[in-house]
C-alpha positions as semicolon CSV with decimal commas, in nm:
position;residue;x (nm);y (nm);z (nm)
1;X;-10,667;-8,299;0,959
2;X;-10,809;-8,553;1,207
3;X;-11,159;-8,589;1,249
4;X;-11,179;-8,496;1,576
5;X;-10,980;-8,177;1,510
6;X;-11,212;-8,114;1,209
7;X;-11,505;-8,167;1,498
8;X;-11,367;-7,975;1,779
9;X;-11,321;-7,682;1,516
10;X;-11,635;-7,701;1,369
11;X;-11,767;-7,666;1,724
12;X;-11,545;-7,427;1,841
13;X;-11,636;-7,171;1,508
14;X;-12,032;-7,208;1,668
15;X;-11,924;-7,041;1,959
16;X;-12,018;-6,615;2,044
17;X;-11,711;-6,384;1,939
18;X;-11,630;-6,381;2,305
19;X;-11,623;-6,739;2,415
20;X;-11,402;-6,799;2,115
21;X;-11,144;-6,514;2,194
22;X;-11,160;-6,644;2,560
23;X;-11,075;-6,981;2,398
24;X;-10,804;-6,813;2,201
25;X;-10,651;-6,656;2,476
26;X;-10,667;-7,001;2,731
27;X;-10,494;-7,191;2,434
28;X;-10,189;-6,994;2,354
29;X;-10,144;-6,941;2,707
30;X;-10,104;-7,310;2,749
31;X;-9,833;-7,321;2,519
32;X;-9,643;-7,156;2,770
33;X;-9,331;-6,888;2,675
34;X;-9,182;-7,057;2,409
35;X;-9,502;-7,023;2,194
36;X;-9,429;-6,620;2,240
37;X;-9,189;-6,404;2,144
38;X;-8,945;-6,209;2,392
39;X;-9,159;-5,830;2,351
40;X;-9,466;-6,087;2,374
41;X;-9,351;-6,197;2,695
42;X;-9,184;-5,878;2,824
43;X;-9,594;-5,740;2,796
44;X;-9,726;-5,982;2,978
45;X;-9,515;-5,977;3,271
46;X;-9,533;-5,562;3,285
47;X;-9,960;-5,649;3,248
48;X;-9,878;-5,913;3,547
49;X;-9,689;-5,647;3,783
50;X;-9,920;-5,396;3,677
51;X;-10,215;-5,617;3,729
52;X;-10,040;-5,746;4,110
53;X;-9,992;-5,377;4,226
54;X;-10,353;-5,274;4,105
55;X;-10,529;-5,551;4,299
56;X;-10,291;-5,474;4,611
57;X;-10,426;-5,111;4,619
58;X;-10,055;-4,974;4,475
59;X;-10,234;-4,850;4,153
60;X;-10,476;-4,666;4,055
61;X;-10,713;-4,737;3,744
62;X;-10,697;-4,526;3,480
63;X;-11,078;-4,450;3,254
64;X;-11,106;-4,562;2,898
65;X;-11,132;-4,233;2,837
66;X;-10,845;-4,062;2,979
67;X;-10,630;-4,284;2,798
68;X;-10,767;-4,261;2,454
69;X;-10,718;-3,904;2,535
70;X;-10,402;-3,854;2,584
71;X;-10,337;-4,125;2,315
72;X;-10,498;-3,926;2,083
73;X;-10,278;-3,631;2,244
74;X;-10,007;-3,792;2,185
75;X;-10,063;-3,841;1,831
76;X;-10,137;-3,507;1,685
């Protein structure tokens, strides 16, 4: 592994459980569709849509809590 690598991964691993997930998360999104399977990217256009009509007023949220209950419904 290149030294820089070997640096930026070192500094990377020094980061808070959230910064580093955020990182995650920024980094495979750059790698753009192909890095992501077809259900991978079938999920995160439904998230998109759902996401779009949310912010436009078209959806309403739905608690935590409601839907861990009916998950949990769901499952017995």
């Amino acid at each position: 592994m290149p030294v820089a690598l070997e640096k930026i991964e070192q500094d990377v691993l020094g980061l808070s459980q959230h910064e580093r997930a955020f990182l995650a998360d920024r980094l495979i999104s750059s790698l753009g569709d192909e890095a992501l399977g077809d259900v991978d990217v079938a999920w995160v256009a439904e998230a998109e849509r759902r996401y779009q009509e949310f912010k436009e007023g078209k959806r309403q949220p739905i608690p935590a809590t409601a839907v861990f209950a009916e998950a949990d419904r769901l499952n017995k």
